[in-house]
C-alpha positions in Angstrom: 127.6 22.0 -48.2 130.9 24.1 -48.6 131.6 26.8 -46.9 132.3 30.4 -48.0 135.8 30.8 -49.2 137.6 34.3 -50.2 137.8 34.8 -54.0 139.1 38.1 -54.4 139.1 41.8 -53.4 136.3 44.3 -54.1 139.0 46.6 -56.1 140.0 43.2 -58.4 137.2 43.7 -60.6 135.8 46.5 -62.1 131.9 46.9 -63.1 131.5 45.2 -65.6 134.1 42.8 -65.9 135.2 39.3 -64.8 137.7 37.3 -63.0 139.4 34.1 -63.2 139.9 33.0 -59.9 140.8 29.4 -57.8 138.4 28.6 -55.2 138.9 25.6 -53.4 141.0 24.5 -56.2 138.1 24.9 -58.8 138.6 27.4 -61.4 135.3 29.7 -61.2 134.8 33.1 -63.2 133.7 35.5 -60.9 131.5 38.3 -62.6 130.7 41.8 -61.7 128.1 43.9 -63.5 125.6 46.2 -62.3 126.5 46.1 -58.9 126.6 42.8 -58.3 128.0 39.6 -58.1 128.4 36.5 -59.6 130.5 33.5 -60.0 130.0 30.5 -62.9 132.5 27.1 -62.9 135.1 28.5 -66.0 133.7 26.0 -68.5 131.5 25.7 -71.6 129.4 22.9 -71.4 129.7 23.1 -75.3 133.3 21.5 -75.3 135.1 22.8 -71.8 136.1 26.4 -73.4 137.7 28.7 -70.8 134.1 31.5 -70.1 136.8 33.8 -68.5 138.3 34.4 -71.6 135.0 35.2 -73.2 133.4 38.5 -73.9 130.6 39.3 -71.0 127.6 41.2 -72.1 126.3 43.0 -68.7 123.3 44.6 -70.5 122.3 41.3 -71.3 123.0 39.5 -68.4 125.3 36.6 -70.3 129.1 35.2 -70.8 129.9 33.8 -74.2 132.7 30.7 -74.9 135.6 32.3 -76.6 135.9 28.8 -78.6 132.3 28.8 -80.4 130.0 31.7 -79.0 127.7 29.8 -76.5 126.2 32.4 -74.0 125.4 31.7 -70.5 123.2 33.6 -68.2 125.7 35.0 -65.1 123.0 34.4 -62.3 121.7 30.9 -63.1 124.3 29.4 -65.8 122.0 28.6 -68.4 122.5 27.5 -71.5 121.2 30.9 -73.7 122.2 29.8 -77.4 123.6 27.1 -79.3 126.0 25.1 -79.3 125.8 24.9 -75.6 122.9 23.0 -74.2 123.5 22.5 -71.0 123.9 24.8 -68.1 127.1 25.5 -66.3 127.6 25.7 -62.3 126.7 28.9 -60.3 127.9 29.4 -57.1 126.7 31.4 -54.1 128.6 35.0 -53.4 128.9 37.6 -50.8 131.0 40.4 -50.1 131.6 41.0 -46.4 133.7 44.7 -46.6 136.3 43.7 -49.1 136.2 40.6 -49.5 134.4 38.6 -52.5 133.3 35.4 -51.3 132.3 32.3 -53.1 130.5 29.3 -52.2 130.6 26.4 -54.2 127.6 24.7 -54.6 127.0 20.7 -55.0 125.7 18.9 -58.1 
């Protein structure tokens, strides 16, 4: 298992927003809303559409592909809607003072 690895700082993202960021030279989007954290590999499993560019829905809990609208819950990475039908990654994170890390996880 990886080890934790600093993403970003606490004052990098706002509530609610999200975050591109490299971790371990893996793009991951690293989500705030509602106080916490949250960090999802950056693709669609629809047809590899950047999720950090898409429109997050904090009251809903989901991240939709810019490219055709597939939503993805920010704690697990399910699939929630069509055309997406398998899950993305999500990856372990903790925030020691400042500090945002992420863990990846394994397939």
């Amino acid at each position: 298992m990886s080890e934790f690895i600093e993403a970003a700082k606490v004052s990098e993202i706002a509530d609610p927003s999200s975050l591109l960021v490299e971790v371990d030279e893996q793009l991951v989007v690293l989500i705030h809303a509602a106080g916490h954290y949250y960090a999802l590999d950056d693709v669609c499993t629809h047809d590899g559409g950047p999720l950090s560019e898409g429109p997050l829905d904090a009251t809903e809990g989901s991240i939709a592909c810019p490219r055709h609208g597939a939503k993805f819950d920010i704690k697990t990475g399910a699939a929630l809607t069509m055309p997406a039908t398998k899950p993305t990654r999500s990856h372990e994170v903790k925030v020691e003072g400042e500090q945002i890390l992420v863990r990846l996880c394994e397939d």
